[in-house]
N, C-alpha and C positions, 0 to 999 in steps of 0.2 A: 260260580266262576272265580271267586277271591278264593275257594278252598283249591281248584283247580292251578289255579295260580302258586299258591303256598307250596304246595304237592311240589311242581318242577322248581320251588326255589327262590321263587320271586314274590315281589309285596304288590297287591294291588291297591289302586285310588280311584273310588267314582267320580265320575263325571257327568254330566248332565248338561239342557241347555241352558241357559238361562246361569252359570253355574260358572267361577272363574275355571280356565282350563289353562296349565301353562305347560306350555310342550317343553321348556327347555325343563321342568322338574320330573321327567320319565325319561326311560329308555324305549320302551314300545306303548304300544296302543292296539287294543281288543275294542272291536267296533260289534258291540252285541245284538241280540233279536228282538221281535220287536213286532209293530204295524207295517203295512204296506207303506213301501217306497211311496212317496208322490209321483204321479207320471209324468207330472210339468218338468221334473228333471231329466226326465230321455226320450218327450214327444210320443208318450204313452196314450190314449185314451182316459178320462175320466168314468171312475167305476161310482156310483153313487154311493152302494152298499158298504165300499170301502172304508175303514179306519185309518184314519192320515194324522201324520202329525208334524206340520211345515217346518217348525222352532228345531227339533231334531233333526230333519232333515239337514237342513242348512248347519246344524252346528256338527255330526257327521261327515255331511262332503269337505267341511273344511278340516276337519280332524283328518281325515285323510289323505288331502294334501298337503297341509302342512307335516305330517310326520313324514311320509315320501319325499317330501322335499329337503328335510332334515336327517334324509337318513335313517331314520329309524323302524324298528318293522312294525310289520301290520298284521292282526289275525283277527278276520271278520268270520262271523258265526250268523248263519242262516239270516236276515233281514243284512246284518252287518257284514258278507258276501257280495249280498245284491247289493248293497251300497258301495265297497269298494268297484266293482266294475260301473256302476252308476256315475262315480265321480270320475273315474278315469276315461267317461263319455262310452260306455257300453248301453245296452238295452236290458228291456228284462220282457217275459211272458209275462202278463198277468193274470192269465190262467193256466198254469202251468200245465195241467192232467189235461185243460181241453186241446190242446197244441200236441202233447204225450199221451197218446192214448192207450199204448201198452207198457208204459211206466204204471208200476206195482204202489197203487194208492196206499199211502198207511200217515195215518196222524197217531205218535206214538211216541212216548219218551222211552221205549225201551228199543234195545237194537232188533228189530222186525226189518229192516229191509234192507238189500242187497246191493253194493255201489262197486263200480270196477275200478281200482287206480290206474291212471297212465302210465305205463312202462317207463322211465329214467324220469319219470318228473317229480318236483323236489317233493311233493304229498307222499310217493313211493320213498324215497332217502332218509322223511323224516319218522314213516310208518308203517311201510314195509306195502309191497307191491300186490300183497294177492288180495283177493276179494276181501271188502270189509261188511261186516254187518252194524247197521246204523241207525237212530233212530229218526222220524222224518214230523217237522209242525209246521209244512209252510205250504201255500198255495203258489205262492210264484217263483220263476227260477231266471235264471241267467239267460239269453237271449244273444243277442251282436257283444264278444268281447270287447272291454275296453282298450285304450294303446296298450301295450307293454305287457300284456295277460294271453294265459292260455288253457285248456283247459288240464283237470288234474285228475277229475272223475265225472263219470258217469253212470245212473241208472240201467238197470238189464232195457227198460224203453229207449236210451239215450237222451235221457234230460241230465243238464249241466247237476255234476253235485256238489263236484269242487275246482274253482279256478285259484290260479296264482301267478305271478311275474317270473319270468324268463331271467330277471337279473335282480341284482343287490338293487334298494333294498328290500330283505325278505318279507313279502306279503301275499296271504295265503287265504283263500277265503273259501268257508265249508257249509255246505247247504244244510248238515245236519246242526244237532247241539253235543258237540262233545263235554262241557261242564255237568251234563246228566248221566254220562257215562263215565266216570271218572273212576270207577274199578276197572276198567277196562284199557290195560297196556298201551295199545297204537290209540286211544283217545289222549290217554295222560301226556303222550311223545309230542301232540300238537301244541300244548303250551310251553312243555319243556323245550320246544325247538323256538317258541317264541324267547322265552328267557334266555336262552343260549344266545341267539340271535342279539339281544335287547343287550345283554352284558358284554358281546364281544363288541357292539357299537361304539355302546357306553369306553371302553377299555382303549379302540382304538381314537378316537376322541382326547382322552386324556392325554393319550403320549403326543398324540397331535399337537395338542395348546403346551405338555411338556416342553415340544423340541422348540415350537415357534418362541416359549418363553426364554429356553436359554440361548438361540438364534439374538432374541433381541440384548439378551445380557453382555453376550458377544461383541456387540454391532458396537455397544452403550459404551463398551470399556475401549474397543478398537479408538472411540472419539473423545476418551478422556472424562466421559461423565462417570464414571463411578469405578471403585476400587472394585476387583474382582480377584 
């Protein structure tokens, strides 16, 4: 993922729970793969067999809203998918194949299976619109969208493969793992559209605090405190 990163241009920082996170030293945030979601956070059922891991969980959904709330974008990748719809109060299957039963099973880091893009949605602008071939490690999938989301892809079955927001700011979440496929063109576009995203934030940002700064330099001389 840090090579993935580097490739479109940008530096990456891990983070972890347990772990200082400061949102105001990034532009974006990559919400990675992983164990199963908890179901405590969308009124799921308890799976016994399941792998959980609470401490992520919760430091996840807050990563996510805190960087929505600041503006900044978001690109979740298979567990980190289902978590941005998770936090933005969506569902998930937690069995995915037994819900989709003529989705094309494959546990696989190479691209083996077949995903349709949404015609005009941003997954298509940022990767182009026709069928992708993808790789798939995940038992569960997307369920009841969260606010603000919609979907981006789907399965020849019709299970969720990629959701994402309707509006700024850009957050884009993919059921596969595009960091595996990093020779592959319309994988490499999904981080580069995160950095693009991340830099144009960052940029308008700056001239923001530029203009408010010399607003106040203005203000400061209009009342006689300082020579200008």
């Amino acid at each position: 993922m840090v090579l993935s990163v580097w490739l479109a241009g940008g530096r990456a920082r891990r983070w972890g729970a347990g772990r200082p996170a400061d949102m105001a030293a990034v532009d974006g945030v990559i919400i990675g793969g992983g164990d199963d979601i908890s179901p405590d956070l969308y009124g799921g059922r308890l799976v016994i067999s399941a792998r959980l891991d609470h401490a992520r969980d919760a430091f996840e959904r807050a990563l996510v809203h805190e960087a929505l709330q600041a503006g900044k974008p978001v690109l979740g990748i298979c567990r980190g998918s289902q978590m941005l719809n998770v936090a933005l109060g969506g569902t998930l299957h937690q069995d995915a194949y037994a819900e989709y039963t003529a989705s094309d099973r494959r546990w696989t880091v190479l691209p083996r299976k077949r995903v349709a893009v949404e015609s005009g949605s941003l997954l298509a602008r940022v990767a182009g619109g026709a069928q992708m071939r993808v790789n798939a490690l995940h038992t569960q999938a997307v369920d009841r969208l969260g606010a603000g989301l919609r979907v981006a892809a789907r399965d020849s079955g019709g299970m969720v493969q990629a959701i994402e927001r309707a509006s700024d700011p850009f957050a884009l979440g993919v059921q596969w793992h595009p960091e595996h496929l990093f020779y592959a063109r319309r994988q490499r576009a999904l981080f580069r559209a995160l950095v693009e995203a991340a830099r144009a934030g960052r940029d308008s940002a700056m001239a923001r605090n530029h203009r408010a700064q010399l607003r106040a330099v203005a203000l400061d001389a209009e009342r006689g405190g300082a020579d200008v």
